[in-house]
C-alpha positions as CSV (number, residue, x, y, z in Angstrom):
1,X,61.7,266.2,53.1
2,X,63.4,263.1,53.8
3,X,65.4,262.1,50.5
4,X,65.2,257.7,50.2
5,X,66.3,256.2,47.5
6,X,64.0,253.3,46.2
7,X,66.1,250.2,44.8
8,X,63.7,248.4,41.8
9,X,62.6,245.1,42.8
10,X,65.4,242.3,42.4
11,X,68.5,245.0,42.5
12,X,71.1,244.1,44.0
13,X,72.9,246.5,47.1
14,X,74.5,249.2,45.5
15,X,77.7,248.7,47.0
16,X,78.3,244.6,46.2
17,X,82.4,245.9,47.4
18,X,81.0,247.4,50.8
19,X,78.9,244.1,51.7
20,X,82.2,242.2,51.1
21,X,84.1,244.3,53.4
22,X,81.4,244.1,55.9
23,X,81.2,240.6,55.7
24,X,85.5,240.3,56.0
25,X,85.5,242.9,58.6
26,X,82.6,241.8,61.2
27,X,82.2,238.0,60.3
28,X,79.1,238.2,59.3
29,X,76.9,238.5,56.4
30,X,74.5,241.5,56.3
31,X,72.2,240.6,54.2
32,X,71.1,237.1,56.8
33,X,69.1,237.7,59.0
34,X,70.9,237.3,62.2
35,X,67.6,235.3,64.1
36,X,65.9,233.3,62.0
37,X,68.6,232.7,58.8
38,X,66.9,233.8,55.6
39,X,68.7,236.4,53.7
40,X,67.2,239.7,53.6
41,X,66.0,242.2,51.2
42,X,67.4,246.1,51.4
43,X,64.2,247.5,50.7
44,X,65.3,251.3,50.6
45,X,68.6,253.3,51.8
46,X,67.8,256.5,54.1
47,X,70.8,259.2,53.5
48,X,69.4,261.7,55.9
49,X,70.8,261.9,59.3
50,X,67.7,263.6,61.2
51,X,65.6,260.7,59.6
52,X,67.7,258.0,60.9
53,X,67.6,259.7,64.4
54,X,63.9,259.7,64.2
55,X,63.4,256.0,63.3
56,X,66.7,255.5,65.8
57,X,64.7,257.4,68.5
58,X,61.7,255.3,67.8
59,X,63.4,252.0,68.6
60,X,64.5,253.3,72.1
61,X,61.0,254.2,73.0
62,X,59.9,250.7,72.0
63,X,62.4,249.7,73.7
64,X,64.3,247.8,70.7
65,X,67.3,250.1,70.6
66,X,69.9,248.6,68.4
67,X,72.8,247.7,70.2
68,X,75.5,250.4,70.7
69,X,73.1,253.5,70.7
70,X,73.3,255.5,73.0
71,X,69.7,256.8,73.9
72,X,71.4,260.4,75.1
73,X,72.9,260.2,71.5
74,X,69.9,261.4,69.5
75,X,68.6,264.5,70.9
């Protein structure tokens, strides 16, 4: 079973120093949304590696793989 951790509604990111350093490091914020502008909402944080394979799988065969997957990656 997939362990996800459910933030309460209104938390904030558990890591407010790793959302700095991601915002220093790649220029941008991660919590915008980088098409339409609002700022997002992290809505739960998935720890498992075969479960983010799945849903990482699941965007190639949609054809919305994120950008630097590599599809031959995640079998």
């Amino acid at each position: 079973m997939a362990r996800v951790r459910v933030l309460p509604a209104g938390d904030l990111f558990p890591s407010q120093r790793l959302l700095r350093l991601i915002a220093q490091v790649y220029e941008v914020d991660p919590l915008v949304c980088p098409r339409c502008s609002p700022p997002m909402r992290i809505l739960a944080v998935i720890i498992e590696p075969e479960e983010v394979r799945k849903i990482l799988r699941h965007l190639v065969k949609i054809g919305r793989s994120p950008p630097g997957v590599d599809p031959t990656s995640l079998n």
